[in-house]
C-alpha positions as CSV (number, residue, x, y, z in Angstrom):
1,X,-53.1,48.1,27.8
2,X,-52.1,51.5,26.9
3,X,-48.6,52.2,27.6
4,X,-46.9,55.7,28.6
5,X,-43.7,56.6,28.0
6,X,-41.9,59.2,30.0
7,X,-38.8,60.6,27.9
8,X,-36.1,62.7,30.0
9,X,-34.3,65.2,27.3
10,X,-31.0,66.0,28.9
11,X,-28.8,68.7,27.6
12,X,-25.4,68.8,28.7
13,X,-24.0,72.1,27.9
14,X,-20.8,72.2,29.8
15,X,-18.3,75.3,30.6
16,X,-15.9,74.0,28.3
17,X,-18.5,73.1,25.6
18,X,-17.8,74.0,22.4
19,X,-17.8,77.8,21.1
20,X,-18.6,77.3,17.4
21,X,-20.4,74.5,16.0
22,X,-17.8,71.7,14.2
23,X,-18.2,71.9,10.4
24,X,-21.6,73.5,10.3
25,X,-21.9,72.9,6.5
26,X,-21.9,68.8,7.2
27,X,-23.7,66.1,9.2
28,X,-21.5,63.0,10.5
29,X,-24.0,60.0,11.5
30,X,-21.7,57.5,12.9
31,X,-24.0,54.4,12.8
32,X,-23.6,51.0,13.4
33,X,-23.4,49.6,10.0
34,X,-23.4,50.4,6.3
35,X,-26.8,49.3,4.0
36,X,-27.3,45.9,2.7
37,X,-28.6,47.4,-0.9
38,X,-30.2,50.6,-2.2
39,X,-32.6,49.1,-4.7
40,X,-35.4,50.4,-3.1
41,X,-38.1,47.4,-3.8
42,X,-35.2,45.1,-2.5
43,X,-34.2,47.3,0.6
44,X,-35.8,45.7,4.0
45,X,-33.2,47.0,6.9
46,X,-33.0,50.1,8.5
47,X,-29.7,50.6,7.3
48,X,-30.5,50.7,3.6
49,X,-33.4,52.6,4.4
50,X,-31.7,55.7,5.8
51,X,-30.7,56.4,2.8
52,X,-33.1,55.5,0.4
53,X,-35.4,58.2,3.2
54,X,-33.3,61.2,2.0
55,X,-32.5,60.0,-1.4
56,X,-36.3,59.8,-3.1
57,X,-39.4,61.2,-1.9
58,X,-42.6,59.0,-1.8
59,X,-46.2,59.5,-2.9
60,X,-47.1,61.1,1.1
61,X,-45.3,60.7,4.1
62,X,-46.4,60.9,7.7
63,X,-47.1,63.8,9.2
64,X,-43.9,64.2,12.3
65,X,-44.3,61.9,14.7
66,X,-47.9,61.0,13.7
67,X,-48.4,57.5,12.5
68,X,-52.0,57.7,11.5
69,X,-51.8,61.4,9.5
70,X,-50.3,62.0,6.2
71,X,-49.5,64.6,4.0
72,X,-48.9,65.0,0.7
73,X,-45.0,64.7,-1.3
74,X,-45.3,63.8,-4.9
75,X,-48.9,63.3,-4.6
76,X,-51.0,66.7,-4.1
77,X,-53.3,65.1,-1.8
78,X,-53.9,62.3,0.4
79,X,-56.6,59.4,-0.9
80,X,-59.6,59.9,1.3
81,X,-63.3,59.6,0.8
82,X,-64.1,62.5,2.2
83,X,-62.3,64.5,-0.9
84,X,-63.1,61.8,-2.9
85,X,-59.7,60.4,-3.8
86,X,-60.3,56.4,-2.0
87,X,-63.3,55.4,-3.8
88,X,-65.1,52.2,-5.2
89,X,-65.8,51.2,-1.4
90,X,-62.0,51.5,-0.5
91,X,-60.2,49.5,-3.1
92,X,-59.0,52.8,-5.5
93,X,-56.3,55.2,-4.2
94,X,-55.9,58.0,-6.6
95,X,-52.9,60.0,-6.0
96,X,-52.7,63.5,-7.9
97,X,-48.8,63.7,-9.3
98,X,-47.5,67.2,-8.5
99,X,-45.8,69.2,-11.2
100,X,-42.7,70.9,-11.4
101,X,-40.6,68.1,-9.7
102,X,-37.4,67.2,-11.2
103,X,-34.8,64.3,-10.4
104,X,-31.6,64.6,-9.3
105,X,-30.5,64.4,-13.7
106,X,-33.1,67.2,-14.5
107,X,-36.0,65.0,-15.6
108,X,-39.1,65.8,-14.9
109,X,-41.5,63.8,-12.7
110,X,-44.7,62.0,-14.0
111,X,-47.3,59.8,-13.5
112,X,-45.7,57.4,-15.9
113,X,-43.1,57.5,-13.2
114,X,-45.3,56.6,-10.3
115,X,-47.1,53.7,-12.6
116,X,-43.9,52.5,-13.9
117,X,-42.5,51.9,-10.0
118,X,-45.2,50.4,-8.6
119,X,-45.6,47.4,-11.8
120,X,-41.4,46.9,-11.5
121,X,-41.9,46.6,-7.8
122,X,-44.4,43.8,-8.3
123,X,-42.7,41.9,-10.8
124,X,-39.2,42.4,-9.4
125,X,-40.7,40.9,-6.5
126,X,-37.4,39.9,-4.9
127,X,-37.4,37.1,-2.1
128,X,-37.6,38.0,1.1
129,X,-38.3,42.2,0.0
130,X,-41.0,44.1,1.4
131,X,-43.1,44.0,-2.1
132,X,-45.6,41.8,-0.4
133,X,-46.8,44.8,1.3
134,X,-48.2,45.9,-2.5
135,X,-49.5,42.3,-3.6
136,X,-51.4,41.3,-0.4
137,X,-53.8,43.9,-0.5
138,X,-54.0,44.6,-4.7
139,X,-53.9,40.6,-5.0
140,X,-54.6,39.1,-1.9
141,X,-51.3,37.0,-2.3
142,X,-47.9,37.2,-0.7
143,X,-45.4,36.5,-4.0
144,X,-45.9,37.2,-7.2
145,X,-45.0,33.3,-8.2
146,X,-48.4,32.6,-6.7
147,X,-50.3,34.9,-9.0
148,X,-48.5,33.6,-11.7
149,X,-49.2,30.1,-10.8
150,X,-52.5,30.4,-10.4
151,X,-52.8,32.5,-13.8
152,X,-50.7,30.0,-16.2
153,X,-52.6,27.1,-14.4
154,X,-48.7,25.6,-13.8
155,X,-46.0,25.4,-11.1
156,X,-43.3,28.0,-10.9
157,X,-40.9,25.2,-12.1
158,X,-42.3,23.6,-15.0
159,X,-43.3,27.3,-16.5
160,X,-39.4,28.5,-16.6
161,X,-36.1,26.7,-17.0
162,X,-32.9,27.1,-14.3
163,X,-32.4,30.4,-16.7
164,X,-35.7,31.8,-16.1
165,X,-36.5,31.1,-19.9
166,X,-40.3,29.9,-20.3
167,X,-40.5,26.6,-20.9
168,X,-42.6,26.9,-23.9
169,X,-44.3,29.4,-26.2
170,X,-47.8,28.4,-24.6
171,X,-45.9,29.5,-21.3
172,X,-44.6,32.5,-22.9
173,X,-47.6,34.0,-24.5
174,X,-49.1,33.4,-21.1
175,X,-46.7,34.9,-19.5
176,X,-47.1,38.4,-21.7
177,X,-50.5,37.8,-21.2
178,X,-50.0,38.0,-17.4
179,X,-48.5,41.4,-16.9
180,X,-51.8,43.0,-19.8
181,X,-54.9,40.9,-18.0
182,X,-53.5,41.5,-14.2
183,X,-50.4,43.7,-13.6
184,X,-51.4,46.4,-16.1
185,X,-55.0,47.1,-15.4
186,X,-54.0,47.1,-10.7
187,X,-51.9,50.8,-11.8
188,X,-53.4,53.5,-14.2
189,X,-52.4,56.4,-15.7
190,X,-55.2,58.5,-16.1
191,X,-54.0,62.2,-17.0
192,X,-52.2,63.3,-14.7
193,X,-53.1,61.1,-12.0
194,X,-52.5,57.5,-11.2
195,X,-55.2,55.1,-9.7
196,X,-54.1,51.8,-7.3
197,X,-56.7,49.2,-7.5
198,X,-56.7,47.2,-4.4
199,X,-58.1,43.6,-4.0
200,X,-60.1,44.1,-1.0
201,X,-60.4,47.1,1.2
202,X,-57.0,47.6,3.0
203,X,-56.8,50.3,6.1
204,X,-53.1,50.3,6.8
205,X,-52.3,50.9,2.6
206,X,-51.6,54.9,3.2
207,X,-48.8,53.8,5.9
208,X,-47.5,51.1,3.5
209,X,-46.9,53.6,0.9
210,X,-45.9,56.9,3.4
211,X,-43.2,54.6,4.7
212,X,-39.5,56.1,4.1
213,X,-37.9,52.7,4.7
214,X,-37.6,52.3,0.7
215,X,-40.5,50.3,-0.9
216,X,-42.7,53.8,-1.4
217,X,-40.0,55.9,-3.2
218,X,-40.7,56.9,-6.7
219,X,-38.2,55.5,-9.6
220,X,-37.7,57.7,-12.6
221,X,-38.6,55.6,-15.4
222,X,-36.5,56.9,-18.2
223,X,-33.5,56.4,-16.4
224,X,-34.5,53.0,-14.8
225,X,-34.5,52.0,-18.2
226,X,-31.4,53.2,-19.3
227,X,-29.5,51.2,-16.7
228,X,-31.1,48.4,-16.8
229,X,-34.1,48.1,-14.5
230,X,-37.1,46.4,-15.9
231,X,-37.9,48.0,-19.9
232,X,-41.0,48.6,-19.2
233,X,-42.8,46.3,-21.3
234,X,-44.9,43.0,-20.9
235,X,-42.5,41.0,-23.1
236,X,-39.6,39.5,-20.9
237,X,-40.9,40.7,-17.8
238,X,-39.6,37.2,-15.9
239,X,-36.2,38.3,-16.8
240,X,-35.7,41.0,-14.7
241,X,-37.9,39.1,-11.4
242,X,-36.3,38.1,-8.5
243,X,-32.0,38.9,-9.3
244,X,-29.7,38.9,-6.3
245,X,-29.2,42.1,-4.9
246,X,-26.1,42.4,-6.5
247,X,-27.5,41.9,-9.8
248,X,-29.3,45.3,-9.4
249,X,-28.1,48.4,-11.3
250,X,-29.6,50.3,-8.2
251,X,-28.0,48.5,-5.6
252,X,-25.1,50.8,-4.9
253,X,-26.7,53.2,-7.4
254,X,-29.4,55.7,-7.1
255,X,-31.7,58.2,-8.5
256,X,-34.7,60.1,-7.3
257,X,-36.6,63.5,-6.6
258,X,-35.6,63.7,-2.2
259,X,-33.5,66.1,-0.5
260,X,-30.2,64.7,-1.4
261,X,-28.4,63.1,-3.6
262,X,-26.3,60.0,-3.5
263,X,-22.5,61.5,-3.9
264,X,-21.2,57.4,-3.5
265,X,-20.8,54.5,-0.7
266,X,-17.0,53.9,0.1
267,X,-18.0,49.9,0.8
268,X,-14.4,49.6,2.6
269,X,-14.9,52.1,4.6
270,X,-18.6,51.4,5.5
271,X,-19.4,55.0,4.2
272,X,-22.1,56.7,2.2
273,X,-22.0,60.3,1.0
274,X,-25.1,62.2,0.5
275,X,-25.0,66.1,-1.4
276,X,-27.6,68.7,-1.2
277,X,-30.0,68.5,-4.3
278,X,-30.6,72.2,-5.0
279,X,-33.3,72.0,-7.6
280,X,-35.2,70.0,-4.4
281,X,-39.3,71.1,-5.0
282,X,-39.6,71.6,-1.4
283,X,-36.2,74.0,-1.4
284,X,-32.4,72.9,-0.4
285,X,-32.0,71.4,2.9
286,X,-30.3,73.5,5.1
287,X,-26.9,71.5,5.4
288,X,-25.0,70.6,2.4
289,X,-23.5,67.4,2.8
290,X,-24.0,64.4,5.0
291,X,-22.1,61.1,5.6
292,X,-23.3,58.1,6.9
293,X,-20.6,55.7,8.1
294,X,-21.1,52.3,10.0
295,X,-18.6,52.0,12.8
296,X,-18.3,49.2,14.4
297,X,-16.4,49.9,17.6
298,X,-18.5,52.3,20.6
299,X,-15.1,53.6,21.4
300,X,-14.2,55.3,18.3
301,X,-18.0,56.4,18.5
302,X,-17.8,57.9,21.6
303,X,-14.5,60.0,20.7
304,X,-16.3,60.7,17.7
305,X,-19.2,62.1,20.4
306,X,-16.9,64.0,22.7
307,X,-15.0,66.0,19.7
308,X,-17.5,67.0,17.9
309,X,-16.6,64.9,14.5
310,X,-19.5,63.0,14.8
311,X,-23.5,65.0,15.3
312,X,-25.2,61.9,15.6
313,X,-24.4,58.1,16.7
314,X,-25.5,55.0,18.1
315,X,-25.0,54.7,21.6
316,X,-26.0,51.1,23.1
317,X,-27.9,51.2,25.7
318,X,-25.4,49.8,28.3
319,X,-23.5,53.2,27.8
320,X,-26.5,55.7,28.5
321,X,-24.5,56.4,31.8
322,X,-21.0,57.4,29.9
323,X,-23.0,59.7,27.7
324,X,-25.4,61.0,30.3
325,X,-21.6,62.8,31.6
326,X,-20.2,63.8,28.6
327,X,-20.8,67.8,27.6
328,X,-22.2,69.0,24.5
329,X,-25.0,66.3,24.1
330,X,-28.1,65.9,23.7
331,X,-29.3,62.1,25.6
332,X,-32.8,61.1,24.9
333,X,-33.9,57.9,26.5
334,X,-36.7,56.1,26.8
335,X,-38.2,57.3,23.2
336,X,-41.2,54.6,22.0
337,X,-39.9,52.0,19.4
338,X,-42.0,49.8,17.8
339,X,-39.9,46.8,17.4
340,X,-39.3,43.7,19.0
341,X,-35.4,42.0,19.0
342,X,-36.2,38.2,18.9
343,X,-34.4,34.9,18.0
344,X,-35.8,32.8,15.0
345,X,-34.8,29.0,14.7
346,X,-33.6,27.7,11.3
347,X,-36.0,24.2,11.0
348,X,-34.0,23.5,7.5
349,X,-30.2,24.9,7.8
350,X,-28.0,24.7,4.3
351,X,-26.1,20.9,5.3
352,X,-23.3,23.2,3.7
353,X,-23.5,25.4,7.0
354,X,-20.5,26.3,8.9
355,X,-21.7,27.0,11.5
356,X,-24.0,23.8,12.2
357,X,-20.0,21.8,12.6
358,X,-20.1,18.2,11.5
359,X,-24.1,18.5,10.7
360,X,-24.8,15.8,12.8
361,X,-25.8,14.8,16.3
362,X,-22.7,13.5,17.4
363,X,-21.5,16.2,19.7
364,X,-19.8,18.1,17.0
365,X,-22.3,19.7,15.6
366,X,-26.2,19.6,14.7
367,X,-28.5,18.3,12.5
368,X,-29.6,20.6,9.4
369,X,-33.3,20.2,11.3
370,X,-31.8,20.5,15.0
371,X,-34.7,22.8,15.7
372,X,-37.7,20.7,14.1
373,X,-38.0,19.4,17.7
374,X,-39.9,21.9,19.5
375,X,-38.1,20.2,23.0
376,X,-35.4,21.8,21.9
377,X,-36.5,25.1,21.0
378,X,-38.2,25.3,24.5
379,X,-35.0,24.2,26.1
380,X,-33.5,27.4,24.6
381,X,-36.6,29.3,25.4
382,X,-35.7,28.7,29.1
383,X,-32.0,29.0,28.9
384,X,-32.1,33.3,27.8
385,X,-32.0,35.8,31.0
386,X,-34.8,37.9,29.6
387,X,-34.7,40.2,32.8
388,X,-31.2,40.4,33.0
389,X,-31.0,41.7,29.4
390,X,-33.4,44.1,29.8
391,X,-32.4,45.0,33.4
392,X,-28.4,45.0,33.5
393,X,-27.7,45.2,30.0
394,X,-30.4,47.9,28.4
395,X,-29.8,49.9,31.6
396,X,-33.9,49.2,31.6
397,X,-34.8,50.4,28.2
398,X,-36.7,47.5,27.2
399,X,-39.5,45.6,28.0
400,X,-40.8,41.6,28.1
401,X,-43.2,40.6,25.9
402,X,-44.8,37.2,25.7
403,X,-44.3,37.2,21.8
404,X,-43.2,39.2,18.8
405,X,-45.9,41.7,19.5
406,X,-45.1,45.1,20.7
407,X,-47.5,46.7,23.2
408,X,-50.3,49.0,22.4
409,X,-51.1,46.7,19.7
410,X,-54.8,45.3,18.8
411,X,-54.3,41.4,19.9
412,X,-51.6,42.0,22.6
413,X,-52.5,40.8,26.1
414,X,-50.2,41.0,28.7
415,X,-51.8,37.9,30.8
416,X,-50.3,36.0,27.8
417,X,-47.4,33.4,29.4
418,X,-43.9,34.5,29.2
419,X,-40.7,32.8,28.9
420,X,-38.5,33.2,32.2
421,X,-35.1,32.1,32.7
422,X,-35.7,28.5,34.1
423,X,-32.3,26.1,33.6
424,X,-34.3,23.0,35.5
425,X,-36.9,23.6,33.3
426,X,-34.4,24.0,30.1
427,X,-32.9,21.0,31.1
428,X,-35.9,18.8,31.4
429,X,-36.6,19.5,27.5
430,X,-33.3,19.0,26.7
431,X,-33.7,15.8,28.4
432,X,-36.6,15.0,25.9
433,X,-35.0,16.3,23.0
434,X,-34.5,13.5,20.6
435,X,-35.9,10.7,22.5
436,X,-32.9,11.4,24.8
437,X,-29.8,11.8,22.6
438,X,-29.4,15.2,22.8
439,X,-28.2,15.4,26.5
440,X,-26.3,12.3,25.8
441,X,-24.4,13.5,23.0
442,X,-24.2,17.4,23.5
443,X,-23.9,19.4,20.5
444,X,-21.7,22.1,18.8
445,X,-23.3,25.5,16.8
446,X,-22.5,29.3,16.2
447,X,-24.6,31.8,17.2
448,X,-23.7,35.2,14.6
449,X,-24.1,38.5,15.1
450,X,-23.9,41.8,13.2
451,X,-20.6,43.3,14.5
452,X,-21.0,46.4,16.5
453,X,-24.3,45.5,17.5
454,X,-23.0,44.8,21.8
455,X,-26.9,44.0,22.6
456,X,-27.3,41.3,20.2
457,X,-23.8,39.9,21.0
458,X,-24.1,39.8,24.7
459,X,-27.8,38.0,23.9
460,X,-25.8,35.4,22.2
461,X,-23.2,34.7,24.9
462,X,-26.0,35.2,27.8
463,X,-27.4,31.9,25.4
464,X,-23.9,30.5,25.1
465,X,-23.1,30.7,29.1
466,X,-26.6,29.3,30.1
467,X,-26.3,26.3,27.7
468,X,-23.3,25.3,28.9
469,X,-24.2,25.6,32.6
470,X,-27.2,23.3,31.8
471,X,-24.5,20.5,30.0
472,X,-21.0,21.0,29.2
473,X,-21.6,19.3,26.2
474,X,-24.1,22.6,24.9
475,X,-21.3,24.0,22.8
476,X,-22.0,27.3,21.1
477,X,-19.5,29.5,19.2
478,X,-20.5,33.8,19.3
479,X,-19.0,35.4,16.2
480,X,-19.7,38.5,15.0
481,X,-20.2,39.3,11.1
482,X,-20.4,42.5,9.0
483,X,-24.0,43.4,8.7
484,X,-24.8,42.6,4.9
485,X,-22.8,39.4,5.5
486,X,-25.1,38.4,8.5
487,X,-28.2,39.4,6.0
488,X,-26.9,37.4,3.2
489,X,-26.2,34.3,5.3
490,X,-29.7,34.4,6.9
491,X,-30.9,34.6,2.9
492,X,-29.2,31.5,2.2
493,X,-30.7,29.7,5.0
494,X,-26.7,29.0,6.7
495,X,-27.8,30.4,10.3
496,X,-29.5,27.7,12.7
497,X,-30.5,30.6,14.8
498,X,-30.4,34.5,13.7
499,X,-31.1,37.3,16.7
500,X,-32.6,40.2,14.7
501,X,-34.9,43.1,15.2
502,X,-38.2,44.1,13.1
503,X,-39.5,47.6,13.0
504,X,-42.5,48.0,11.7
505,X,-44.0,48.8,8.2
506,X,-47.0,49.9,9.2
507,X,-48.8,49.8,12.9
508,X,-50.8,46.9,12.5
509,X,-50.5,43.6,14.2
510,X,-50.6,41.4,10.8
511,X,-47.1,42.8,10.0
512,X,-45.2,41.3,13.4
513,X,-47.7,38.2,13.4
514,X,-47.3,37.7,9.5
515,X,-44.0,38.4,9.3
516,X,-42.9,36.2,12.4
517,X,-45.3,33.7,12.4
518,X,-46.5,32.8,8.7
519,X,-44.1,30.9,6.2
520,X,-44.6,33.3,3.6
521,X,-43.4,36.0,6.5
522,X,-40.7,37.9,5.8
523,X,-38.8,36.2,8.7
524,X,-41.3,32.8,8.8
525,X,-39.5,32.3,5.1
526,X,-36.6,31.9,6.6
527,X,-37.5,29.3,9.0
528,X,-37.4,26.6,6.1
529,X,-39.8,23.9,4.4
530,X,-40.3,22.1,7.3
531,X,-41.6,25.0,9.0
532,X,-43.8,25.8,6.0
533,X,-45.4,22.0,7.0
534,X,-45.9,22.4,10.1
535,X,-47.4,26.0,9.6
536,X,-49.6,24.6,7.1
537,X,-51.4,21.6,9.1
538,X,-54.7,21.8,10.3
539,X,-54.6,22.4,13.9
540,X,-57.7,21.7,16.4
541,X,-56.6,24.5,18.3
542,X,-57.9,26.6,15.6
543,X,-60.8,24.3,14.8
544,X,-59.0,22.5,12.1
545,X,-57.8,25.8,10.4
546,X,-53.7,26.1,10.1
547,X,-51.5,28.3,11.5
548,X,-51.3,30.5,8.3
549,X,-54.9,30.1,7.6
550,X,-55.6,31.7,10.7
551,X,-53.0,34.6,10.5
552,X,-54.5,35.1,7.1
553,X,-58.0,35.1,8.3
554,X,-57.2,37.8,11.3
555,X,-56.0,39.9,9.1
556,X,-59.0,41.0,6.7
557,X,-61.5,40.2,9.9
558,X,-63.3,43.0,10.4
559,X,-64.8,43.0,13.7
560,X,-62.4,44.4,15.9
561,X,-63.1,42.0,19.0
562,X,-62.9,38.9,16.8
563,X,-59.6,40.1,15.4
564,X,-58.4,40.4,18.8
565,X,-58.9,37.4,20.0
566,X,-57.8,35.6,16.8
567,X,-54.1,37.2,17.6
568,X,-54.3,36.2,21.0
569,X,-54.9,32.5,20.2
570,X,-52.5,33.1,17.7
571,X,-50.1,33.8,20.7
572,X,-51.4,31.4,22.7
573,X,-50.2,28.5,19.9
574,X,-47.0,30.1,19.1
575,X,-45.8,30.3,22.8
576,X,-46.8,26.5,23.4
577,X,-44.4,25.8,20.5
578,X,-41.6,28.2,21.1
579,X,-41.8,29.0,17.5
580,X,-39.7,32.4,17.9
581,X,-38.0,33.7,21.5
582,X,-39.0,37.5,22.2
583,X,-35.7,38.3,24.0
584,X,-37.5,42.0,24.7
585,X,-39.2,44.8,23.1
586,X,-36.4,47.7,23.1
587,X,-36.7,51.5,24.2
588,X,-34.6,53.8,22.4
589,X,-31.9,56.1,23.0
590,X,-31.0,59.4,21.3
591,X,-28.1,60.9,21.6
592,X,-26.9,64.0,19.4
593,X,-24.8,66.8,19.6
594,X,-27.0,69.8,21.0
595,X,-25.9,72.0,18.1
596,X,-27.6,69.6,16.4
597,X,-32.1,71.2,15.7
598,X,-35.1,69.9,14.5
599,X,-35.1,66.0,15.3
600,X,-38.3,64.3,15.1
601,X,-38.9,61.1,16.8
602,X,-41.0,59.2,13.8
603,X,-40.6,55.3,15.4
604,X,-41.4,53.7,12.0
605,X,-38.9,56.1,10.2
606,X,-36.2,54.2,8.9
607,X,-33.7,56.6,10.8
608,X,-32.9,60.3,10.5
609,X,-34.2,62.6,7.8
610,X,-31.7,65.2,7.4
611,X,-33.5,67.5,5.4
612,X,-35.1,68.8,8.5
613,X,-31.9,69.7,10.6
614,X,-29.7,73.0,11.0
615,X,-26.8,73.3,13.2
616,X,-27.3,76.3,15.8
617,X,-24.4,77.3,17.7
């Protein structure tokens, strides 16, 4: 179905607007919430990503709001056939390095650089990071533990100790082995240009690498080295795969060739400070400084708004009216996203939860695999007021989908079924739920959210209310966290449910139907081993294939129609089983101070690139 969107641009320049624009030297983003981490091979939020965007530059980008043309950053050219770069049938990118390009110490870009990024991104490998997006289409695997498995002929377990030490010197000398026979030979350095060897032909690659949210940016080697980041050689690799975020030198640290440079990030204050790089290869951005600060409370936004203190915030979209009367801005709504906001069920919490109360069904709490039972998860399918969200809450800037699939995408189908708000219906699964127990009993749970977020926490008490309308004894705590704490606690498998968005990497149905649907996903890993069971059964709605076969199988099909209709009985499966709740597919809404010139609406950027904006009285 192809979709159009209308976007009103209103520009409210008042009598009283201001005469001179407010500290014309800066830009003030008051967001929603500081990043998680700044390792950019770690990185996988929007938050992190903003800055990582105007921090390093990556091999191409996309070209504006384009997300199917390039053009070239740190590579010369873009990889096609036609000017011979893509060659061998599609599986070798060769990307040009451009000369003269310095980092933000003074050293000099080079392809050792480029080479050096792309092996530490596959052996750092963290869980739950975007470097699948490299291995599945240069190894047709989604973890780097598999290809080392299947390479030493051993378990992940028995080759390494709890200290990542290898088990024996057989292991090791495999492991050494490893990186020379198969990480080594996938990224070349020939002269002064670097070739990517792909698996198997891969269309979406160029927009897995153009991305700004992190994973594309270019590392300086020399000084990756220097702080600690992998040393570059085959011996010891293991010892720098897989750390915590924290464990990174770059995760409040960084260093690359973009726009700006990272000044610091004021964690107390939520705050990151970005300076004009002046040696920049493109030339200085315009504005000198920026800060990025997450503020939690829309008031002190909107003050922020009507001063002038701030250029740029978030403005949920139950406030588009206050900010379509305020002077001085400019209110975008409407704009494309390609996103989806959803609810995932935990099938395997941490028993060491607190927010799953006594961990048992007694009425105090849950179970650790409360949402194994797909009665359940069907009885909260039915219990969300998806039009009300989207109608009384997003003032309308959002849509109902039937799962985590945005429109205009190959395999959606809008005569899919859709969850509607239905308490009788709710309450008749409850009823089943654990052979009858459930509604018996009752049961006790939090719901989190990242604080600031008002969407996401009036989709939790919308939940909350509805639950205990069905039974009294539906007991759910809202409690809203600070962003990286919501991430970490989702990482450690503590949340029973998480509400969450997912932008996307690259416009391709494999990475919502991957991520969401496939254990190995970056949101299906969090859904536990007994999801990762249930995914991998043979099922004979797929002709004995499992779910993950068959998301693995649409994605390298090559007949466009087949594809298709392998996504929608894809759907079709994952809407019988309630395996994630698309609570709506959001619309966004801009709001700047007019002074503020040269925004481009990008839906897969990460957020604003500053480099391009002035400030014009």
């Amino acid at each position: 179905m192809k979709k159009f969107f209308i976007i009103l641009m209103v520009t409210l320049l008042g009598v009283f607007a201001f005469t001179q624009v407010k500290n014309p030297d800066m830009i003030f983003d008051a967001t929603l919430s500081e990043p998680d981490t700044l390792d950019p091979h770690h990185a996988y939020d929007t938050s992190s990503g903003e800055v990582i965007f105007n921090v390093y530059d990556n091999l191409i980008a996309y070209d504006g709001e384009s997300l199917s043309e390039f053009v070239p950053m740190l590579s010369t050219v873009v990889p096609s056939v036609e000017n011979g770069y893509l060659r061998d049938g599609g599986t070798t990118y060769v990307f040009p390095i451009r000369e003269g390009v310095k980092f933000h110490n003074g050293n000099d870009l080079t392809a050792e650089d480029v080479e050096y990024t792309f092996e530490r991104a596959l052996l750092y490998n963290p869980p739950g990071g975007p470097v699948w997006m490299y291995l599945d289409p240069m190894f047709g695997v989604f973890s780097i533990r598999t290809l080392v498995e299947d390479y030493v002929g051993a378990s992940w377990d028995n080759i390494f100790d709890s200290n990542m030490n290898p088990t024996s010197p057989e292991y090791e000398e495999a492991l050494v082995n490893f990186y020379y026979d198969v990480i080594d030979p996938a990224v070349e350095v020939q002269g002064n240009e670097v070739h990517v060897h792909l698996a198997r032909p891969f269309a979406p690659f160029l927009n897995v690498i153009a991305s700004g949210s992190g994973w594309g940016a270019i590392l300086d080697k020399e000084y990756s080295v220097e702080i600690g980041i992998w040393d570059g050689n085959a011996e010891g690799w293991w010892k720098y795969h897989g750390w915590t975020k924290e464990q990174s030198p770059y995760f409040d640290h960084a260093m690359g060739t973009g726009p700006y440079k990272l000044v610091g990030w004021d964690h107390a204050q939520q705050r990151v400070t970005l300076e004009r790089f002046d040696d920049y290869w493109r030339g200085p951005a315009p504005i000198r400084r920026v800060i990025i600060q997450g503020i939690d409370e829309w008031s002190t936004r909107r003050a922020m708004l009507e001063t002038g203190d701030a250029d740029i915030a978030y403005v949920p979209a139950q406030y588009l009216d206050v900010v379509l009367s305020m002077d001085g801005l400019t209110v975008i709504p409407g704009t494309p996203e390609v996103s989806i906001t959803s609810l995932g069920f935990n099938w395997q919490v941490d028993p060491e939860s607190p927010y799953i109360g006594s961990g048992q069904l007694d009425g105090n709490g849950i179970p650790p695999n409360f949402f194994e039972d797909h009665n359940v998860r069907l009885g909260f399918a039915y219990a969300f007021d998806y039009d009300g969200m989207i109608n009384e809450v997003l003032n309308g800037l959002g849509e109902k989908v039937p799962t985590a699939l945005p429109t205009g995408f190959l395999g959606f189908d809008e005569n899919l079924p859709t969850y509607e708000l239905d308490l009788q219906k709710a309450e008749n699964y409850f009823k089943r739920a654990y052979r009858g127990r459930l509604w018996q009993t009752g049961f006790k749970m939090s719901i989190l959210y990242n604080t600031g977020n008002d969407a996401r926490r009036v989709s939790a008490e919308i939940l909350r209310d509805n639950l205990a309308k069905i039974n009294p004894r539906f007991q759910v705590e809202v409690r809203g966290v600070q962003w990286p704490t919501y991430l970490d606690e989702r990482e450690n498998m503590m949340l029973p449910v998480y509400i969450i968005g997912w932008v996307a990497d690259f416009p391709d149905p494999h990475n919502f139907i991957f991520t969401y649907y496939h254990s190995e996903g970056d949101y299906g890993g969090y859904y536990g081993d007994n999801f990762a069971e249930f995914a991998s059964l043979p099922r004979p709605e797929f002709g004995g294939k499992s779910l993950n076969k068959m998301i693995e199988d649409a994605a390298v099909e090559a007949d466009p129609a087949k594809r298709e209709q392998m996504y929608i009985d894809i759907q079709d499966f994952v809407i019988d089983y309630a395996l994630v709740l698309p609570l709506y597919q959001p619309q966004g809404l801009r709001v700047h101070r007019s002074w503020l010139k040269g925004w481009i609406d990008n839906p897969i950027w990460p957020g604003d690139y500053y480099y391009d904006y002035t400030k014009v009285e």
